[in-house]
FIROMAR-431939 format. One line per 2 residues: number of its first residue (from 0); their letters; for each residue x, y, z of N, C-alpha, C, O. Coordinates in pm, 1 decimal. Layout:
BEGIN
NUM = A = X:Y:Z:X:Y:Z:X:Y:Z:X:Y:Z ~ ...
END
This chain:
BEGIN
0 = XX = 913.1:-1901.7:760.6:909.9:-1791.0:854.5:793.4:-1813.4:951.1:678.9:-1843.1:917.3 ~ 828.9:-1798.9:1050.6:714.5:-1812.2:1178.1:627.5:-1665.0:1181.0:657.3:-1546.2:1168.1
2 = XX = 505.9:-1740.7:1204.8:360.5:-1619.3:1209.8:452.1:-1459.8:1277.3:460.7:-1352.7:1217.3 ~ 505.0:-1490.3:1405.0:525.2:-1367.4:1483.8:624.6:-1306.4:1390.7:609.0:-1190.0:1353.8
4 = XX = 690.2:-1352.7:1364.8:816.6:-1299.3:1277.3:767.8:-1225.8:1119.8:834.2:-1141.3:1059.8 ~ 616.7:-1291.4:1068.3:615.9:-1255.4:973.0:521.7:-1122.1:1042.0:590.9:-1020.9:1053.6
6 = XX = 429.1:-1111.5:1072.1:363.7:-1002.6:1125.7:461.6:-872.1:1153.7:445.7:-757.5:1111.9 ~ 587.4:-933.8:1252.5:669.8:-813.1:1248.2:735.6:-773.7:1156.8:787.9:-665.0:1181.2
8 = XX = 767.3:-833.0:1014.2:793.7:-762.9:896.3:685.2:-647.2:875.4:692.1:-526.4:898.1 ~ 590.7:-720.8:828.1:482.7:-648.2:781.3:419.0:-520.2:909.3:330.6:-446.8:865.0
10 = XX = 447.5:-504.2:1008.5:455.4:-404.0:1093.0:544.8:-310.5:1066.9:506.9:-195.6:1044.1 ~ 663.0:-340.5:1066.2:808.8:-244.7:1003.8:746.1:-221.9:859.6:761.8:-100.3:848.7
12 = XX = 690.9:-259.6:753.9:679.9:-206.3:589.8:575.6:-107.6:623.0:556.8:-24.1:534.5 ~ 499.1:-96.0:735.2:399.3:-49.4:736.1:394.3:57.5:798.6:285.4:113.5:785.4
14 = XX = 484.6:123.4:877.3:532.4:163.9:993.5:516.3:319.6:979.0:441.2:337.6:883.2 ~ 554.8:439.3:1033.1:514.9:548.2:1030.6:635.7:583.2:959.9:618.9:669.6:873.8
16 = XX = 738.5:544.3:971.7:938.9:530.0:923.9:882.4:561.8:775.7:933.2:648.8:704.9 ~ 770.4:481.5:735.2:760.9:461.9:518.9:679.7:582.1:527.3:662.8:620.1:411.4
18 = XX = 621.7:659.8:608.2:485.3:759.4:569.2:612.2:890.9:556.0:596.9:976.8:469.3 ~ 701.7:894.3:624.4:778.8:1022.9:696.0:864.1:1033.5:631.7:847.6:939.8:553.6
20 = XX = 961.2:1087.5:600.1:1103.2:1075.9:547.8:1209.9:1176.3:664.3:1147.5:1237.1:751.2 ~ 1353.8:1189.8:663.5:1417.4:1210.2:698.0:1411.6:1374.5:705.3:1454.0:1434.3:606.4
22 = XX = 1368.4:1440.8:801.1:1383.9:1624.2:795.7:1500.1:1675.9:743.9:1615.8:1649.6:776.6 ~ 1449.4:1770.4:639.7:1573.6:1833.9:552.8:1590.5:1940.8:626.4:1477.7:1956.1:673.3
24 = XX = 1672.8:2046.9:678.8:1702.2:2181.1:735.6:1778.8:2262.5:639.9:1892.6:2234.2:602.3 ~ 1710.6:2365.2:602.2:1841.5:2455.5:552.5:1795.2:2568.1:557.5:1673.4:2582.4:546.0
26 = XX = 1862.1:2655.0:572.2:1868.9:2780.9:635.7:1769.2:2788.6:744.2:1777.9:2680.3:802.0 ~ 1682.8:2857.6:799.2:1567.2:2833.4:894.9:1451.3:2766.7:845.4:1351.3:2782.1:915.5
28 = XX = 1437.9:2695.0:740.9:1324.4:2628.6:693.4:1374.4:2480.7:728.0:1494.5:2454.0:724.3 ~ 1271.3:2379.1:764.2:1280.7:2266.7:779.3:1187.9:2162.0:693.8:1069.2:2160.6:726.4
30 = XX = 1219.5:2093.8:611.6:1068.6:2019.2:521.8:1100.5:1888.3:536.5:1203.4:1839.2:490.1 ~ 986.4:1805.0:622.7:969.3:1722.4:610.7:877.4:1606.7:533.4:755.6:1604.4:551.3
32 = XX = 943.9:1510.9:446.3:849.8:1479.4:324.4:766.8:1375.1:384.3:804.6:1330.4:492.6 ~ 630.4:1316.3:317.4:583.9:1301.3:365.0:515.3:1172.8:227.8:491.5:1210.5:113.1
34 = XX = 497.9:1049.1:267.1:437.3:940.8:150.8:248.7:900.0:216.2:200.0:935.9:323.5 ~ 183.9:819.1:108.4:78.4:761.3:116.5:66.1:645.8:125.9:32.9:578.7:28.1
36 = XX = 89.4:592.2:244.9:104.3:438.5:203.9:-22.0:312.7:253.3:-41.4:297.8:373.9 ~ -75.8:255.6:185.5:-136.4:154.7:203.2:-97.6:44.3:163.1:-84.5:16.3:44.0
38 = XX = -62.5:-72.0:307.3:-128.3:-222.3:265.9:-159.4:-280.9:373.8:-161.4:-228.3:485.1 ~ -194.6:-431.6:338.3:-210.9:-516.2:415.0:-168.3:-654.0:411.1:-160.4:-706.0:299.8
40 = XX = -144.0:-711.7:497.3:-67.3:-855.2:541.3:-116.1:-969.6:579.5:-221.2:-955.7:642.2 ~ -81.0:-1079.1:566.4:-189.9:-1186.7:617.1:-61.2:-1329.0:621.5:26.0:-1320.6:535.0
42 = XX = -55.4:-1422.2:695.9:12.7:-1545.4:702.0:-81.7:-1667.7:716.0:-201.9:-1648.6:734.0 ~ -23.3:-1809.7:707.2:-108.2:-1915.8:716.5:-17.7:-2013.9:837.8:36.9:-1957.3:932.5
44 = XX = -11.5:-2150.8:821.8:31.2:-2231.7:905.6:-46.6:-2339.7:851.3:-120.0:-2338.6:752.5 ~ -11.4:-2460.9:954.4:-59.7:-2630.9:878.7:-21.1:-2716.9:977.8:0.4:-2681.8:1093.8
46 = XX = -9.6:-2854.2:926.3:46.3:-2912.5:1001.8:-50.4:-3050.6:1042.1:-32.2:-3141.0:1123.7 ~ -179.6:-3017.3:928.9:-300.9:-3099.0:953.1:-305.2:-3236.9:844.9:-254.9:-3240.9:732.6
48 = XX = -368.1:-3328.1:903.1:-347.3:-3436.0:836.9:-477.0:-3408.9:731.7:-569.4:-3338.5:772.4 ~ -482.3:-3470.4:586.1:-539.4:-3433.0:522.6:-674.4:-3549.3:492.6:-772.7:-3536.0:419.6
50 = XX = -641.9:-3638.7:561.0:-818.4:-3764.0:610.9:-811.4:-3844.4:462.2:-901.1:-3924.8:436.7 ~ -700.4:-3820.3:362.4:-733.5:-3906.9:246.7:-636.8:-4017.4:288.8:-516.6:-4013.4:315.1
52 = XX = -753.3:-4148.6:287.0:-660.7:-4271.8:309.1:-538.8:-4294.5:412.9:-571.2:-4287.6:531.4 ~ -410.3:-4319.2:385.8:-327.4:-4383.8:445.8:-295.5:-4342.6:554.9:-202.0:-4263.0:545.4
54 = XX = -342.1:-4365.5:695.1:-296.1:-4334.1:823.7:-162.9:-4367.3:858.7:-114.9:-4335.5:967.5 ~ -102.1:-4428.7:773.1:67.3:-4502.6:838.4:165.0:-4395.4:771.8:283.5:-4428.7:772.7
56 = XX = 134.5:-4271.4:713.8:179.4:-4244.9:626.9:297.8:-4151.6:751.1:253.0:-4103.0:855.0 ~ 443.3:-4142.9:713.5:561.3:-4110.5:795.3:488.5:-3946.3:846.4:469.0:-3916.9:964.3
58 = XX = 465.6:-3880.9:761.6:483.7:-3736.3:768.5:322.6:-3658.0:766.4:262.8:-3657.0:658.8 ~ 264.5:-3600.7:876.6:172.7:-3513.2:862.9:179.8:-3412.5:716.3:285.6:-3378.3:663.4
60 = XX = 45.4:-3376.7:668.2:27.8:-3263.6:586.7:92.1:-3164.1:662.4:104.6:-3176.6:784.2 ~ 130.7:-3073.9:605.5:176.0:-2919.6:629.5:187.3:-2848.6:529.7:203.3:-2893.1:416.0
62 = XX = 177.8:-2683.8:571.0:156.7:-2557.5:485.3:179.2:-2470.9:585.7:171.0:-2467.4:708.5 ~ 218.0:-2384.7:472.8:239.8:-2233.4:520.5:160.7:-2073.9:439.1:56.3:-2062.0:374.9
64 = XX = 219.7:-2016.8:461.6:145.0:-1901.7:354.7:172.1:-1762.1:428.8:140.0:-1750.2:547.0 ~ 228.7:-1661.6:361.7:191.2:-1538.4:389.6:176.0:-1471.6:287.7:218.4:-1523.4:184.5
66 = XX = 122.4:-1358.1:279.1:126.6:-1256.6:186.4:150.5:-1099.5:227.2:144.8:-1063.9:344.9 ~ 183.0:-991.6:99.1:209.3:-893.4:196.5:199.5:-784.1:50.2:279.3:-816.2:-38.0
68 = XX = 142.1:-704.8:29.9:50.1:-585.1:-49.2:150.7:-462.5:30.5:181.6:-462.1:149.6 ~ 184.4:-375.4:-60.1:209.9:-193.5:-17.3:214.8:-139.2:-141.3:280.6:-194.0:-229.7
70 = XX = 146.6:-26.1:-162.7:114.5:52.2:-196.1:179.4:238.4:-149.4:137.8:299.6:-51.0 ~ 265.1:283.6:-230.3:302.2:390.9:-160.0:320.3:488.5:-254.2:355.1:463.7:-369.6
72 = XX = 290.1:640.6:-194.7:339.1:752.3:-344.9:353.1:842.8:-262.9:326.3:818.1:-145.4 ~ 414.7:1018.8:-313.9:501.5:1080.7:-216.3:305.2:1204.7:-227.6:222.5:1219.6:-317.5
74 = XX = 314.6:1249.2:-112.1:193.7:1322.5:-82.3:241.3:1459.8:-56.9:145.2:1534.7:-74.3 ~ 345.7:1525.9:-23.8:356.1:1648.4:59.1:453.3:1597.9:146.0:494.4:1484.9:172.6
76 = XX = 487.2:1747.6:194.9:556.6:1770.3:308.4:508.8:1879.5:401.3:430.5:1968.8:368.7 ~ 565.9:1862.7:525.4:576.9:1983.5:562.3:657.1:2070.0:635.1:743.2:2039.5:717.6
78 = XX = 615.9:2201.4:591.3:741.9:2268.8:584.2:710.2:2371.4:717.9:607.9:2434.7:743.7 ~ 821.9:2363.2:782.0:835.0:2427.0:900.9:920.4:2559.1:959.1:1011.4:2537.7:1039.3
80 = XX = 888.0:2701.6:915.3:967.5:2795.2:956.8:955.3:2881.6:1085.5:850.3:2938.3:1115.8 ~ 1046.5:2886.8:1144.8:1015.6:2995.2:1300.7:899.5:2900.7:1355.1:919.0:2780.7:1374.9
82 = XX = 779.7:2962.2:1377.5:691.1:2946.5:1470.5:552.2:2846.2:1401.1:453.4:2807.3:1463.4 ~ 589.9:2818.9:1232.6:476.8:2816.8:1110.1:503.3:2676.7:1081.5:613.9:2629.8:1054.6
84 = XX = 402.8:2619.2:1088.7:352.1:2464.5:1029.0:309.7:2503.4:880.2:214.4:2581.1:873.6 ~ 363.9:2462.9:764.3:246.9:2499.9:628.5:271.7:2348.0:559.6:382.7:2298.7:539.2
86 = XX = 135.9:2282.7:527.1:163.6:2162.6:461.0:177.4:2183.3:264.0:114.3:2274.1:210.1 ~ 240.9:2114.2:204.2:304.2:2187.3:100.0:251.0:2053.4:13.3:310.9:1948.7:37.8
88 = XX = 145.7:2048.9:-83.9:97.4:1894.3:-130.7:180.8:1912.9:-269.7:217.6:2010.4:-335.3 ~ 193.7:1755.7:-283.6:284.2:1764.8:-419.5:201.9:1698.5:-511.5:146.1:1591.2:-488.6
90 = XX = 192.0:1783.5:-649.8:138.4:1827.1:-711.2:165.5:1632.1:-850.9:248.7:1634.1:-941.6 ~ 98.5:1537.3:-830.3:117.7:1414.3:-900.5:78.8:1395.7:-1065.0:0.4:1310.5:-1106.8
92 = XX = 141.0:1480.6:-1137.2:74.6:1460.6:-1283.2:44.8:1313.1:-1333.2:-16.9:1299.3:-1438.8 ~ 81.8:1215.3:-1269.3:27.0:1122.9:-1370.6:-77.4:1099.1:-1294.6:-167.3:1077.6:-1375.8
94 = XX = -134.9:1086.8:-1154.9:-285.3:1045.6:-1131.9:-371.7:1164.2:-1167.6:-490.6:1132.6:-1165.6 ~ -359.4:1237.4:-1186.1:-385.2:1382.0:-1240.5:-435.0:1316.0:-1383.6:-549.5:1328.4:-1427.0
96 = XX = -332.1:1245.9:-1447.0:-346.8:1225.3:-1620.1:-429.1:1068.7:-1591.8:-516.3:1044.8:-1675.4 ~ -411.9:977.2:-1498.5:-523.9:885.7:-1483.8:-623.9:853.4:-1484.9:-677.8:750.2:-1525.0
98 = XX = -683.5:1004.2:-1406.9:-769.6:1035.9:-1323.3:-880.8:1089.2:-1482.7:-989.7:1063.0:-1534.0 ~ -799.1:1148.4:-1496.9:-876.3:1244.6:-1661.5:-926.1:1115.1:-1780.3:-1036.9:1100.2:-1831.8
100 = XX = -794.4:1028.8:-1800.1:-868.5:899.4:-1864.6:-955.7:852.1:-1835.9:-1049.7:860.7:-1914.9 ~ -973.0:785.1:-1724.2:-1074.4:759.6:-1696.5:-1219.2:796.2:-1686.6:-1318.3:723.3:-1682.0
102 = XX = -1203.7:974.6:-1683.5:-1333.8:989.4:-1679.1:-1370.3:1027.5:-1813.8:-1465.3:1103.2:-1833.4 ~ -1312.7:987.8:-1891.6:-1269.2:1039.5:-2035.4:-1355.2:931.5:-2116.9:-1443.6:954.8:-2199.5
104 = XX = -1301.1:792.1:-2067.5:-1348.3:662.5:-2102.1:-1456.4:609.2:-2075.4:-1512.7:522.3:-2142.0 ~ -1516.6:689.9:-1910.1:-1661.4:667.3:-1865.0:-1756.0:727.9:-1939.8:-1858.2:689.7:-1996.6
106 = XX = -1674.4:876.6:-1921.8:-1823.0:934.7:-2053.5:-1784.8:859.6:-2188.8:-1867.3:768.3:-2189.0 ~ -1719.4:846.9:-2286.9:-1724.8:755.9:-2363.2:-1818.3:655.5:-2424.7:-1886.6:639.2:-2525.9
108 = XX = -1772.3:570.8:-2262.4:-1853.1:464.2:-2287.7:-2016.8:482.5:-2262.1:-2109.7:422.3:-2316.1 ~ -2018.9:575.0:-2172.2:-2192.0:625.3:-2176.8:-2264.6:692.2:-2278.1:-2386.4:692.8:-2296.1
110 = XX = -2169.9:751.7:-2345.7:-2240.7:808.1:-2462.4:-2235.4:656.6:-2546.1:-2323.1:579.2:-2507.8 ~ -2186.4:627.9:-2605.1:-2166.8:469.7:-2700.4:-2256.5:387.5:-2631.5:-2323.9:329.6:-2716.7
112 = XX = -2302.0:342.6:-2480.0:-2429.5:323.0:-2475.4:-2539.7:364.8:-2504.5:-2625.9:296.9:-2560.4 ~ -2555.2:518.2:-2460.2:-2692.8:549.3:-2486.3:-2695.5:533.9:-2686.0:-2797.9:479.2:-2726.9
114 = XX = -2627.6:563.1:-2759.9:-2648.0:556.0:-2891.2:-2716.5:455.7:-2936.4:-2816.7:454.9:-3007.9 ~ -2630.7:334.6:-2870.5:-2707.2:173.4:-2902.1:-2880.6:158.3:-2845.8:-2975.6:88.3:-2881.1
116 = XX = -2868.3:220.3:-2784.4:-3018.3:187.5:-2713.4:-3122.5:326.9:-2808.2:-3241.8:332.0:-2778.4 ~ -3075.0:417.2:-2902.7:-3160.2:444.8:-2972.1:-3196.1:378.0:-3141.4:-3293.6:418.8:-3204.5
END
């Protein structure tokens, strides 16, 4: 895949299209959902001779490389009646339950340090 071509993938995965979703309407309420998305993208290219030994050799070195990271989870919507913007956050129990391990495991482990050091 050529650099420009890969960049414009990774422009489209990245795009405002993945943050937004499709507006629902029903009755006079309108909710539009709404994601979190992070990543980032990167490509390579080549084509360089690599200076070990044989200059007669038929075929230049070459390489390529891209990579491409996303990250996405649903955040809210918002919901739109008559004249009223209200953003509506959705409520994620498992980083909720992540979030609690972890700090669960930090104190933990800080108490189980300080013990050792008396």
């Amino acid at each position: 895949m050529e650099p420009k071509e890969a960049f414009k993938t990774i422009r489209e995965a990245l795009s405002a299209r993945q943050v937004f979703g499709e507006p629902v309407a029903r009755d006079d309420v309108t909710m539009i959902p709404a994601a979190t998305v992070i990543g980032a993208g990167g490509g390579g290219g080549g084509s360089r001779r690599s200076g070990k030994g044989d200059s007669e050799a038929p075929e230049p070195d070459t390489g390529t490389g891209m990579g491409l990271g996303v990250i996405a989870w649903p955040s809210g919507a918002f919901e739109i009646s008559k004249d009223r913007v209200t953003w509506r956050p959705t409520l994620d129990v498992a980083r909720i339950l992540f979030a609690a391990l972890g700090v669960i495991l930090a104190l933990g482990m800080g108490i189980l340090a300080t013990r050792r050091h008396s």
